[in-house]
Backbone as XML, in Angstrom:
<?xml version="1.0"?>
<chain id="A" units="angstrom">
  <residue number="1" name="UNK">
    <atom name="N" x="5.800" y="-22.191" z="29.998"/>
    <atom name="CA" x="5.388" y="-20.971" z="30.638"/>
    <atom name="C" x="5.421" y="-19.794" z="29.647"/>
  </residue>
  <residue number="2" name="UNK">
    <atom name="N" x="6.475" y="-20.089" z="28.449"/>
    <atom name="CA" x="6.669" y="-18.653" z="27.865"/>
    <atom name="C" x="5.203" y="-18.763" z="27.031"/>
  </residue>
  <residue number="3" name="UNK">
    <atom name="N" x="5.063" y="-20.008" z="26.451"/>
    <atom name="CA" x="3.863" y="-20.222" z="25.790"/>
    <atom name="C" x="2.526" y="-19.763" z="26.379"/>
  </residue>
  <residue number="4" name="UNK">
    <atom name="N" x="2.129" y="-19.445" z="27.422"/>
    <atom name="CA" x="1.219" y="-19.431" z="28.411"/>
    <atom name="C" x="1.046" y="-17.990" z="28.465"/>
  </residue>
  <residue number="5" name="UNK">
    <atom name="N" x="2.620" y="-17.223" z="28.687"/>
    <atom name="CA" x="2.626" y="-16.135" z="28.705"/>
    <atom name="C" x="2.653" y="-15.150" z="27.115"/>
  </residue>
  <residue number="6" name="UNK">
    <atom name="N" x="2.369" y="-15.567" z="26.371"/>
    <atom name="CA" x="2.377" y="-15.406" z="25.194"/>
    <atom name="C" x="1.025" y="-15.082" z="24.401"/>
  </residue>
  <residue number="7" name="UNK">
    <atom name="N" x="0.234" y="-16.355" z="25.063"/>
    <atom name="CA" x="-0.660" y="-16.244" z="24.682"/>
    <atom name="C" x="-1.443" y="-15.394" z="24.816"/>
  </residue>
  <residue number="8" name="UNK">
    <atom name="N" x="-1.192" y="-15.230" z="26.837"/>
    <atom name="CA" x="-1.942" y="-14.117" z="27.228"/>
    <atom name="C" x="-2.010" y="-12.786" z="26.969"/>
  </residue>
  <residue number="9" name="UNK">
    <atom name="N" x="-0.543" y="-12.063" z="26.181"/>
    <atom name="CA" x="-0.326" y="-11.037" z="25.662"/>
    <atom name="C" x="-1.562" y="-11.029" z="24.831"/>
  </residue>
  <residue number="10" name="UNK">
    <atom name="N" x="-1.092" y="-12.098" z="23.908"/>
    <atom name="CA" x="-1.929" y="-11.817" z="23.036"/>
    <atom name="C" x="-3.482" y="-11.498" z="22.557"/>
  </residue>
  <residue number="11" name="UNK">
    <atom name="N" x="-4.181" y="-12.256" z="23.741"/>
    <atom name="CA" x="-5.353" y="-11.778" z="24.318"/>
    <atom name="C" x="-5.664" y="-10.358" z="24.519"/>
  </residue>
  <residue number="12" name="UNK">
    <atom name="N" x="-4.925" y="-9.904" z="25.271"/>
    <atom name="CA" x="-5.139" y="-8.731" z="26.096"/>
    <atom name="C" x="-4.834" y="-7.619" z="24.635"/>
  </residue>
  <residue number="13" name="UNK">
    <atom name="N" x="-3.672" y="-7.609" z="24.290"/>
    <atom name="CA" x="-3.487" y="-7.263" z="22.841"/>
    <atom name="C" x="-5.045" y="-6.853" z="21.806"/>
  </residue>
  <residue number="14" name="UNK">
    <atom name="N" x="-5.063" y="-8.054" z="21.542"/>
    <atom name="CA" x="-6.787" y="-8.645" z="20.817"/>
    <atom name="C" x="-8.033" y="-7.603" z="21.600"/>
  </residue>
  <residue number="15" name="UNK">
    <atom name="N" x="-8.157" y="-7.888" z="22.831"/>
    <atom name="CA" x="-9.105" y="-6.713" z="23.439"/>
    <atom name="C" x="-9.120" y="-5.232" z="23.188"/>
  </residue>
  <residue number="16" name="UNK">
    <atom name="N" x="-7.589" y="-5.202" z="23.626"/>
    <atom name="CA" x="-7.371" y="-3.359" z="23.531"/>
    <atom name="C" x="-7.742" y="-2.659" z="22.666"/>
  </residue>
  <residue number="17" name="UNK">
    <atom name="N" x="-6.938" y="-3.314" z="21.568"/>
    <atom name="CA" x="-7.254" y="-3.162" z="20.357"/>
    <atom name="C" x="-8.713" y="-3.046" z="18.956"/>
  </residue>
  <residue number="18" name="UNK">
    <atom name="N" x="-9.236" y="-3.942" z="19.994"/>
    <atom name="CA" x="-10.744" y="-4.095" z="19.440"/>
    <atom name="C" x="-10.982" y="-4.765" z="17.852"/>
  </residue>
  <residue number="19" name="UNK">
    <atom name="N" x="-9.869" y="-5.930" z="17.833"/>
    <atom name="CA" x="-9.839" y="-7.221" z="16.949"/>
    <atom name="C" x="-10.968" y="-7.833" z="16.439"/>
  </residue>
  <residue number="20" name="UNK">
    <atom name="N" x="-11.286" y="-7.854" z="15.244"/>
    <atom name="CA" x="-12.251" y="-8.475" z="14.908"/>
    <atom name="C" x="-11.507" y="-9.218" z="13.618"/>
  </residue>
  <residue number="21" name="UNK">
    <atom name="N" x="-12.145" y="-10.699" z="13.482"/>
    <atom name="CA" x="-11.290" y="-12.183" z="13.021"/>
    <atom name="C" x="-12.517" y="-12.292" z="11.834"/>
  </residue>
  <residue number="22" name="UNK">
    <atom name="N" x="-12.225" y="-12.623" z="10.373"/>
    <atom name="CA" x="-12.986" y="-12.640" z="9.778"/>
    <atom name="C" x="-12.223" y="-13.989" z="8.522"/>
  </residue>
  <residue number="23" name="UNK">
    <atom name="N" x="-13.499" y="-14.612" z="8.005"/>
    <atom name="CA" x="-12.725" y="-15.926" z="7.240"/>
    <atom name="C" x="-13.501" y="-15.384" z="6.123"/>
  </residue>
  <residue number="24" name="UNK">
    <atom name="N" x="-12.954" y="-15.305" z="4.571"/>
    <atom name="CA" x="-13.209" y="-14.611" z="3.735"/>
    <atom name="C" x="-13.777" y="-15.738" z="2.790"/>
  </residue>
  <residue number="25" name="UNK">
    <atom name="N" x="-14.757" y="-15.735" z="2.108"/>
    <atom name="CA" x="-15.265" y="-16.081" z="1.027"/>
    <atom name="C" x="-15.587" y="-15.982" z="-0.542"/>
  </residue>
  <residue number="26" name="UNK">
    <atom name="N" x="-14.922" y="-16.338" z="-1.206"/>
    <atom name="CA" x="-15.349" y="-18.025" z="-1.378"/>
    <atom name="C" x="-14.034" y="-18.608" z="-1.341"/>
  </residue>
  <residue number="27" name="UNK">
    <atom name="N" x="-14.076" y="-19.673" z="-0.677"/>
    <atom name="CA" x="-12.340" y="-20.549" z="-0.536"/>
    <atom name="C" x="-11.657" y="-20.790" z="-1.883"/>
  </residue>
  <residue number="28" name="UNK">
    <atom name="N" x="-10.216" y="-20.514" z="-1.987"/>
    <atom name="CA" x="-9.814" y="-20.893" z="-3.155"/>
    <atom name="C" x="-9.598" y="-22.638" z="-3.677"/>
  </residue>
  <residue number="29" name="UNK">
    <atom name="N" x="-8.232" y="-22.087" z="-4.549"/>
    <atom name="CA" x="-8.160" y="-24.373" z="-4.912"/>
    <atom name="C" x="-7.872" y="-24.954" z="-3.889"/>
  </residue>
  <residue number="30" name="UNK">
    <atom name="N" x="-8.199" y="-26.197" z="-3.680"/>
    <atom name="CA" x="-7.921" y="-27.144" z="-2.850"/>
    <atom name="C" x="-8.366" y="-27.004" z="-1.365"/>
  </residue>
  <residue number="31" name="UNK">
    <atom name="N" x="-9.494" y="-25.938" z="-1.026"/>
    <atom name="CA" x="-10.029" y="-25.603" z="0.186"/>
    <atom name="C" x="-9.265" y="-24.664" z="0.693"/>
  </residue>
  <residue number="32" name="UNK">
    <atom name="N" x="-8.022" y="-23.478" z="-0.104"/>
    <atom name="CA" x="-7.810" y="-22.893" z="0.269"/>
    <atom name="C" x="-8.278" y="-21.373" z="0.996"/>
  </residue>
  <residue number="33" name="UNK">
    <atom name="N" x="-8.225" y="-21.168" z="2.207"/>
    <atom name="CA" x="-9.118" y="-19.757" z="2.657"/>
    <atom name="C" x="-8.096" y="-18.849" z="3.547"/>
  </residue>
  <residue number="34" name="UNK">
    <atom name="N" x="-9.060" y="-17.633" z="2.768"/>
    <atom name="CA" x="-8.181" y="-16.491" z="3.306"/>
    <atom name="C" x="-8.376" y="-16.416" z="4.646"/>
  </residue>
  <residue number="35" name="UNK">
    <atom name="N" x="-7.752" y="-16.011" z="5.837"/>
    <atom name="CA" x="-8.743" y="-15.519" z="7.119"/>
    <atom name="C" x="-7.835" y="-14.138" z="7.446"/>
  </residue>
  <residue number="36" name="UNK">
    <atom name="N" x="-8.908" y="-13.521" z="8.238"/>
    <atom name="CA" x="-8.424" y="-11.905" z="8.142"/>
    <atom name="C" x="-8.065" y="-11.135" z="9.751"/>
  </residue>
  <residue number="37" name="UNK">
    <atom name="N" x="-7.477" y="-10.411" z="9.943"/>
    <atom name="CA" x="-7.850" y="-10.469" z="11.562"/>
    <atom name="C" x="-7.537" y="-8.866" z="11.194"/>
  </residue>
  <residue number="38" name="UNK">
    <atom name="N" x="-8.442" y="-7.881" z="11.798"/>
    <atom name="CA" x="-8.526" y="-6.343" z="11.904"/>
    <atom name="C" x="-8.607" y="-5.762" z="12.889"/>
  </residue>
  <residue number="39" name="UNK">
    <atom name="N" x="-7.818" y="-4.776" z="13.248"/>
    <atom name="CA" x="-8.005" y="-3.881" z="14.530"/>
    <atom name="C" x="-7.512" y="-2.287" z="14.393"/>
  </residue>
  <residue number="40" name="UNK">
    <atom name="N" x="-8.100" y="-1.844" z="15.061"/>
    <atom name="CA" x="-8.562" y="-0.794" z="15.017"/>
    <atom name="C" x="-7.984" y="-0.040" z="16.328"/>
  </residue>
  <residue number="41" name="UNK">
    <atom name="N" x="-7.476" y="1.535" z="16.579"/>
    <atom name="CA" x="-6.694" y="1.766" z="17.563"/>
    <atom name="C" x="-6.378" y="3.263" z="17.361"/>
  </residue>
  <residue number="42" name="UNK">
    <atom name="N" x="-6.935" y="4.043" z="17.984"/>
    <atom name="CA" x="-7.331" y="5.274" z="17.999"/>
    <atom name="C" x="-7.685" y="5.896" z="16.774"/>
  </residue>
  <residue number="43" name="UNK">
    <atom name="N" x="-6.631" y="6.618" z="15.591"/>
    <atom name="CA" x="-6.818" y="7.194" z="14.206"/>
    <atom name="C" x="-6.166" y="6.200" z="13.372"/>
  </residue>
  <residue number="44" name="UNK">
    <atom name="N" x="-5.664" y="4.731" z="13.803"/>
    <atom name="CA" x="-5.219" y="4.039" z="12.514"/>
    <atom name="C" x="-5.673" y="2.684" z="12.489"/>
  </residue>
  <residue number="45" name="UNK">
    <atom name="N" x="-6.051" y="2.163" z="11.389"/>
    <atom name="CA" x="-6.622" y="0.799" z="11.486"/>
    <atom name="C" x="-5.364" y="0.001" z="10.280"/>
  </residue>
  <residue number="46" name="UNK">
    <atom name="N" x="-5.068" y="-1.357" z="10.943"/>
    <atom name="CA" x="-4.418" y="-2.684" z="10.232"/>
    <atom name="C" x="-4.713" y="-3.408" z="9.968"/>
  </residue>
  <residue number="47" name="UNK">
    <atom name="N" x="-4.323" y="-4.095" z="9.394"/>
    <atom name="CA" x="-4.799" y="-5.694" z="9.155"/>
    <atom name="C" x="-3.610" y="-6.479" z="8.806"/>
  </residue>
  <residue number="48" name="UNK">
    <atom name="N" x="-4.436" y="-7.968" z="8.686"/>
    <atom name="CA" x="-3.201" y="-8.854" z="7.995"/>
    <atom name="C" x="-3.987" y="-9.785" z="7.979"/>
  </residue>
  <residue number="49" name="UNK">
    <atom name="N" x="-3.840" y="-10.795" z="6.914"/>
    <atom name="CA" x="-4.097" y="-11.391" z="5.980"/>
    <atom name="C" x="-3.517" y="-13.074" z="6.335"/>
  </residue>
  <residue number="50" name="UNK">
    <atom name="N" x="-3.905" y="-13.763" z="6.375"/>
    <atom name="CA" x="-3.107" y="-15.175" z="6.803"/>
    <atom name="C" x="-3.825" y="-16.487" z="5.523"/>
  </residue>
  <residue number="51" name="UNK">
    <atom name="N" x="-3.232" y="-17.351" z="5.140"/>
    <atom name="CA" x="-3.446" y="-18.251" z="4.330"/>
    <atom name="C" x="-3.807" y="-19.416" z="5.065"/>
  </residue>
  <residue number="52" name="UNK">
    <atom name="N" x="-4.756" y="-19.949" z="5.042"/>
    <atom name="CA" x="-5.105" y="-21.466" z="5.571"/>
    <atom name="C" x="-5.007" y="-22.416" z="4.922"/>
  </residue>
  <residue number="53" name="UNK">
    <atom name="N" x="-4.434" y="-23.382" z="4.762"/>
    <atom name="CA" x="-4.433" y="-24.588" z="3.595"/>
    <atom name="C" x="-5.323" y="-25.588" z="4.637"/>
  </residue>
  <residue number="54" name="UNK">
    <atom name="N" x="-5.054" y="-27.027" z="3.809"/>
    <atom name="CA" x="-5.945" y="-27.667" z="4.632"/>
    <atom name="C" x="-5.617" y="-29.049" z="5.824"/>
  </residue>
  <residue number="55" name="UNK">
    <atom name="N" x="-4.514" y="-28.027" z="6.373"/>
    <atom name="CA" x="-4.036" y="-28.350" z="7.370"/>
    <atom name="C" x="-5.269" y="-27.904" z="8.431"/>
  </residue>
  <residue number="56" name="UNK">
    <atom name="N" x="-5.775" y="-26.796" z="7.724"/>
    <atom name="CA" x="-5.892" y="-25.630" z="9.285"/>
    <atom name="C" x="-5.243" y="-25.048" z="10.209"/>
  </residue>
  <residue number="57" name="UNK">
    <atom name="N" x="-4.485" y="-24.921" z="9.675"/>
    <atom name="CA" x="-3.015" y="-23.852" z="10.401"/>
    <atom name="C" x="-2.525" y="-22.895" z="9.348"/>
  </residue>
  <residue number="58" name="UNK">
    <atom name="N" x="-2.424" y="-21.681" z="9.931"/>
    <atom name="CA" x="-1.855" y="-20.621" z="9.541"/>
    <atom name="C" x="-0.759" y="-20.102" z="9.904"/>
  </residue>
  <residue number="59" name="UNK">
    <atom name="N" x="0.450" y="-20.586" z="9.125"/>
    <atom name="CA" x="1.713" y="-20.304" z="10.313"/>
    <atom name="C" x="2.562" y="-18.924" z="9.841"/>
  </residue>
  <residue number="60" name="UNK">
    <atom name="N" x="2.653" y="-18.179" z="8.793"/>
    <atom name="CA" x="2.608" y="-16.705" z="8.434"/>
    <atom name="C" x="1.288" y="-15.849" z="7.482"/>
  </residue>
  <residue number="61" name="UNK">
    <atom name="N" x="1.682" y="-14.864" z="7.743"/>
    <atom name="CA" x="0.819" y="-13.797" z="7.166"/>
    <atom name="C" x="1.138" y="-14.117" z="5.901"/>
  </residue>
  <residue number="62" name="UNK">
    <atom name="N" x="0.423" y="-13.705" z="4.891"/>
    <atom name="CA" x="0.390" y="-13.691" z="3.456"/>
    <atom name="C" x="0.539" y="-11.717" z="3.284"/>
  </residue>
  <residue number="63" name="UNK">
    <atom name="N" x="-0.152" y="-11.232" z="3.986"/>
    <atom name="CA" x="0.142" y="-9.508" z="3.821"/>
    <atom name="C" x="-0.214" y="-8.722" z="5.011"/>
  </residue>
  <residue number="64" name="UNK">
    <atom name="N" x="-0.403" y="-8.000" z="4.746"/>
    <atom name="CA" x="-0.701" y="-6.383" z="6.428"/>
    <atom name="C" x="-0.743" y="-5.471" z="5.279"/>
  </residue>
  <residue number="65" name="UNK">
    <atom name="N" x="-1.837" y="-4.340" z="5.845"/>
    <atom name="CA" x="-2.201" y="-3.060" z="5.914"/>
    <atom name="C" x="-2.121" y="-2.249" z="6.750"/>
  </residue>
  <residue number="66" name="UNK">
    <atom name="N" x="-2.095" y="-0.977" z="6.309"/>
    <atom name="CA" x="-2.549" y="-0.118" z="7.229"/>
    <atom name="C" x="-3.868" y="1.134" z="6.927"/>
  </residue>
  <residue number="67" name="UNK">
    <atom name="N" x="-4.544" y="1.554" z="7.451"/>
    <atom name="CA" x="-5.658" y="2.339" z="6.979"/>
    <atom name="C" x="-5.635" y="3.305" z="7.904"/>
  </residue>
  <residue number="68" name="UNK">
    <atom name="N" x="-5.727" y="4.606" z="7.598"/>
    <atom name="CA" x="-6.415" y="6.252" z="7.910"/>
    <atom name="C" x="-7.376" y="5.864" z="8.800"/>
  </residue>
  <residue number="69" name="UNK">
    <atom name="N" x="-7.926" y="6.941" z="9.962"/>
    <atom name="CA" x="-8.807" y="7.129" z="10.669"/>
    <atom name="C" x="-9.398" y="5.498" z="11.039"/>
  </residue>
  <residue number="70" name="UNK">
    <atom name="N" x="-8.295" y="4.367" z="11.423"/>
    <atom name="CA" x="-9.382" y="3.540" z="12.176"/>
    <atom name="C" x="-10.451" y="2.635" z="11.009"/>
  </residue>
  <residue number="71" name="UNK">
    <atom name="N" x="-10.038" y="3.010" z="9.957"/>
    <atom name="CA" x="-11.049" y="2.276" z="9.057"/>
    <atom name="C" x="-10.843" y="0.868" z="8.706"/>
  </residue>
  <residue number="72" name="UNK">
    <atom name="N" x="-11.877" y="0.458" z="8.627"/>
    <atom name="CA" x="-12.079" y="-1.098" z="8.351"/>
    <atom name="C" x="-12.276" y="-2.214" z="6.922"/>
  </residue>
  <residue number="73" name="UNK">
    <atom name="N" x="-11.561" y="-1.707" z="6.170"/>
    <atom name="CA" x="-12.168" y="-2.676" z="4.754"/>
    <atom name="C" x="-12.761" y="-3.709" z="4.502"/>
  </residue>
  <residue number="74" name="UNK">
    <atom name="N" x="-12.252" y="-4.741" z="5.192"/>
    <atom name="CA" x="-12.687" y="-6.187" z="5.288"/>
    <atom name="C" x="-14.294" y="-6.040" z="5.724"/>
  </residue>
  <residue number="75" name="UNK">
    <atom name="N" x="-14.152" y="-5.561" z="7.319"/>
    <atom name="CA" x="-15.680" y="-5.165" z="7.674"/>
    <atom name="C" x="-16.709" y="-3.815" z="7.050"/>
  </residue>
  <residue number="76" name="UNK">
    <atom name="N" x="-15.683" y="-3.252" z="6.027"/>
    <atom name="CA" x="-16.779" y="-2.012" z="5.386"/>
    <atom name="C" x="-17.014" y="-3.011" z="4.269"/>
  </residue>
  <residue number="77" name="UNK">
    <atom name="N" x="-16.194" y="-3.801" z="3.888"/>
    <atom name="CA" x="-16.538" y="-4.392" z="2.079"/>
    <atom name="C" x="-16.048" y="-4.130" z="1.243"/>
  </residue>
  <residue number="78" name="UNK">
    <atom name="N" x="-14.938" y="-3.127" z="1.690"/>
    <atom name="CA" x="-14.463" y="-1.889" z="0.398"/>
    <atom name="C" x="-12.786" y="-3.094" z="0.072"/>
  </residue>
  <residue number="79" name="UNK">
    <atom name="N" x="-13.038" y="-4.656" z="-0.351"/>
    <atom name="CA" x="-12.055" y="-5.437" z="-0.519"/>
    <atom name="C" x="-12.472" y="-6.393" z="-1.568"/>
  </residue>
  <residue number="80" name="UNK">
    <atom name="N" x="-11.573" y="-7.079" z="-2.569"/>
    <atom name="CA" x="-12.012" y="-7.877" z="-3.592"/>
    <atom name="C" x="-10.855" y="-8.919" z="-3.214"/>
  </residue>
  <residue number="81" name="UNK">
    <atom name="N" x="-11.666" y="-9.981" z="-3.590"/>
    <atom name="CA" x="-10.721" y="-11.178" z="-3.181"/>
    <atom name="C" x="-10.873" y="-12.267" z="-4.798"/>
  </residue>
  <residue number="82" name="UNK">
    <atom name="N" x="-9.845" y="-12.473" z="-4.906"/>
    <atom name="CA" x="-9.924" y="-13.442" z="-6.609"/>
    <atom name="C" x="-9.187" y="-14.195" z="-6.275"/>
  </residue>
  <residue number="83" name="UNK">
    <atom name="N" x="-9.669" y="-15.812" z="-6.954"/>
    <atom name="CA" x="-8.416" y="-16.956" z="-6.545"/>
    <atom name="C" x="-8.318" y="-17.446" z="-8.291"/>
  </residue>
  <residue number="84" name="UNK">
    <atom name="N" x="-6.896" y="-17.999" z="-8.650"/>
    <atom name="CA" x="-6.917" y="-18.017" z="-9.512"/>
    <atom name="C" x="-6.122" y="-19.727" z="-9.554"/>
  </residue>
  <residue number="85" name="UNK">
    <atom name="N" x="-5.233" y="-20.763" z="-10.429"/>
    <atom name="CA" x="-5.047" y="-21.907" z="-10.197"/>
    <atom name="C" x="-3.895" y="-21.787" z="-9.161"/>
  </residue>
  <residue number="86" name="UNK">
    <atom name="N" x="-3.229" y="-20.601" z="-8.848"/>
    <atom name="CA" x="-1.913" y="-20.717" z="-8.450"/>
    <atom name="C" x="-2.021" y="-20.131" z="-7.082"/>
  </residue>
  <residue number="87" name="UNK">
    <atom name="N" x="-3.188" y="-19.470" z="-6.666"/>
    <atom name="CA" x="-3.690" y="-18.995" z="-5.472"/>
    <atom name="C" x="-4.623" y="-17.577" z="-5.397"/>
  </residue>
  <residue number="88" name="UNK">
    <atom name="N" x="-4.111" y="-16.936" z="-4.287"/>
    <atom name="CA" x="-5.384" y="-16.272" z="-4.388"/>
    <atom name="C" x="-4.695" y="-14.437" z="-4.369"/>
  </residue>
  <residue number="89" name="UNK">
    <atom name="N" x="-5.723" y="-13.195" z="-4.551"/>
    <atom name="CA" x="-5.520" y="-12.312" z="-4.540"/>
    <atom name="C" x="-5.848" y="-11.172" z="-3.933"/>
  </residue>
  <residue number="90" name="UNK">
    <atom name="N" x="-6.134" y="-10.341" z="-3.219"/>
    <atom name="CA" x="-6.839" y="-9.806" z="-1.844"/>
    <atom name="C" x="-6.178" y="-8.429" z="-2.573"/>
  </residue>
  <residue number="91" name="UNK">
    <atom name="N" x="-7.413" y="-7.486" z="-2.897"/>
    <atom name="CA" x="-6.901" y="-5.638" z="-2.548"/>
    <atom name="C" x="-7.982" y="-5.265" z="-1.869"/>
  </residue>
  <residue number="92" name="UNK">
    <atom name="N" x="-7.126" y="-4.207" z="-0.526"/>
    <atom name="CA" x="-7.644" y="-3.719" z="-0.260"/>
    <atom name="C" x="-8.003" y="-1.957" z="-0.912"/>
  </residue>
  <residue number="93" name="UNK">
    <atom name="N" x="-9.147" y="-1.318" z="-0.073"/>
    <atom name="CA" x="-9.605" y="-0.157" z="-0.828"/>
    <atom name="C" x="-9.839" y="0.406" z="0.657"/>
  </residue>
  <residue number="94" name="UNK">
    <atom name="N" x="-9.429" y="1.685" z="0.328"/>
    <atom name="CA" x="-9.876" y="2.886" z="1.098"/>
    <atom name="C" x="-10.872" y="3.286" z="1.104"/>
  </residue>
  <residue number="95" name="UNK">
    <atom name="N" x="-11.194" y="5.106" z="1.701"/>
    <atom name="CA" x="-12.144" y="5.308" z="0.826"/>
    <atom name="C" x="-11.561" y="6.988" z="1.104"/>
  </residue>
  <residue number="96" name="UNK">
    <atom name="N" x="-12.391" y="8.035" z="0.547"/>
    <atom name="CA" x="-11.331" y="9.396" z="-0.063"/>
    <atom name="C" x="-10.835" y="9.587" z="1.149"/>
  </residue>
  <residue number="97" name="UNK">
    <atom name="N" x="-11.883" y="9.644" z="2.624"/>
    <atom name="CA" x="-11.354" y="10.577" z="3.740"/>
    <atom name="C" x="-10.399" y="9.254" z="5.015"/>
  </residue>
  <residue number="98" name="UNK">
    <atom name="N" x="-10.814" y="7.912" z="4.370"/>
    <atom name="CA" x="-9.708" y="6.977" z="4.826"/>
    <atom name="C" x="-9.060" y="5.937" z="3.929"/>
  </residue>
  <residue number="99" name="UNK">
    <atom name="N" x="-7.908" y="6.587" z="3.883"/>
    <atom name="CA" x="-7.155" y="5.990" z="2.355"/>
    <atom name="C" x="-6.086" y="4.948" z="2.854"/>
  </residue>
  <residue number="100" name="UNK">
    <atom name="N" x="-5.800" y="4.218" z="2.225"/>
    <atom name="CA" x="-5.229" y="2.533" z="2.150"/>
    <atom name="C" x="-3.559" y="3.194" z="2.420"/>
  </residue>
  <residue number="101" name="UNK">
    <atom name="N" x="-2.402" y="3.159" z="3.536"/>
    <atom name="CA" x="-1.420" y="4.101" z="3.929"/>
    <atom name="C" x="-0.658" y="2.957" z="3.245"/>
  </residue>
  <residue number="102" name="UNK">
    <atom name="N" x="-0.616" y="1.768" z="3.130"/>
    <atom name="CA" x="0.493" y="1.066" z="3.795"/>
    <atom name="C" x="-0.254" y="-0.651" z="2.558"/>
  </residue>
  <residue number="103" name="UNK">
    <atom name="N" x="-0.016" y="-1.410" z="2.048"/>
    <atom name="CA" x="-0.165" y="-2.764" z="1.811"/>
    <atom name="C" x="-1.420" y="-2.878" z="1.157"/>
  </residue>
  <residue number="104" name="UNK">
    <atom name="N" x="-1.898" y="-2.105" z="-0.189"/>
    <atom name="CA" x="-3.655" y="-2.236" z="-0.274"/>
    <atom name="C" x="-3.426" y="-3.430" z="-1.552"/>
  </residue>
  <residue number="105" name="UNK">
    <atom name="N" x="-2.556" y="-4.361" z="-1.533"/>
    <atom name="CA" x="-2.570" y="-5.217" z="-2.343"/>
    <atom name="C" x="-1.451" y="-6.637" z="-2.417"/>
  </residue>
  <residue number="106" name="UNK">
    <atom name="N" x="-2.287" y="-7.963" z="-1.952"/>
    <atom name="CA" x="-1.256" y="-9.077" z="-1.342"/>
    <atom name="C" x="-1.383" y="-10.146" z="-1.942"/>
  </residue>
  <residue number="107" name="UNK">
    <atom name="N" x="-1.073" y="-10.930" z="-2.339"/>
    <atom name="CA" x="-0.936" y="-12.333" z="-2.902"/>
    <atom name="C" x="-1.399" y="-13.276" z="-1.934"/>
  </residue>
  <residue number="108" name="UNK">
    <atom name="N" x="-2.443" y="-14.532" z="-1.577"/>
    <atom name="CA" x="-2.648" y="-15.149" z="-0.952"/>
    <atom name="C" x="-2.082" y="-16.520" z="-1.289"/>
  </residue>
  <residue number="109" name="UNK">
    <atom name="N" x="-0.882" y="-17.539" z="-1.141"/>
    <atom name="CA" x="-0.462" y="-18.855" z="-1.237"/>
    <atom name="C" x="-0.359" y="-19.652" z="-0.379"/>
  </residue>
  <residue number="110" name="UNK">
    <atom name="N" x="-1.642" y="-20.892" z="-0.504"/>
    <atom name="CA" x="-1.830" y="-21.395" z="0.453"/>
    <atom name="C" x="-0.412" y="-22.736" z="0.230"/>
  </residue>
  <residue number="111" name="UNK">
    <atom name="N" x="0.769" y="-22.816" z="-0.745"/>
    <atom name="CA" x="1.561" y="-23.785" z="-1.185"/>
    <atom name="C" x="2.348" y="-23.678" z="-0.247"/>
  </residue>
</chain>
């Protein structure tokens, strides 16, 4: 039941918020991929960052942001993603009048 009820938070959460789920490209070694989940919520926008190996499960975050006025990086573009043999690298970018508050740079390990 708690599971049930959990979930449903989390839904409703996801709506309010106005969540948008994004899987980042190009996958690193071994089919590793970033996936992104963003929301947005009156004047401040977050994110966080999750590692997929190739399980297909994501069981912690790899990083979180926070962004000025509601802004979106992932969905503006204003983000560079590099994978290198040991994993991967994600910054985010602001921009002058919505600037990166909080996490604009995370390590992605899918190990």
């Amino acid at each position: 039941m708690t599971a049930v009820l959990g979930t449903a938070w989390g839904v409703v959460d996801d709506l309010a918020s106005n969540v948008k789920y994004r899987v980042l490209r190009p996958a690193g070694p071994g089919g590793c991929t970033a996936v992104v989940r963003e929301a947005s919520f009156l004047v401040i926008g977050n994110g966080e960052v999750y590692a997929v190996g190739r399980t297909g499960l994501a069981l912690d975050e790899s990083g979180l942001w926070t962004v000025d006025d509601g802004h979106r990086p992932i969905d503006a573009g204003t983000y560079e993603l590099s994978w290198g043999p040991e994993g991967g690298h994600l910054r985010i970018s602001g921009t002058s009048t919505d600037p990166v508050l909080h996490g604009a740079s995370t390590d992605i390990d899918c190990g």
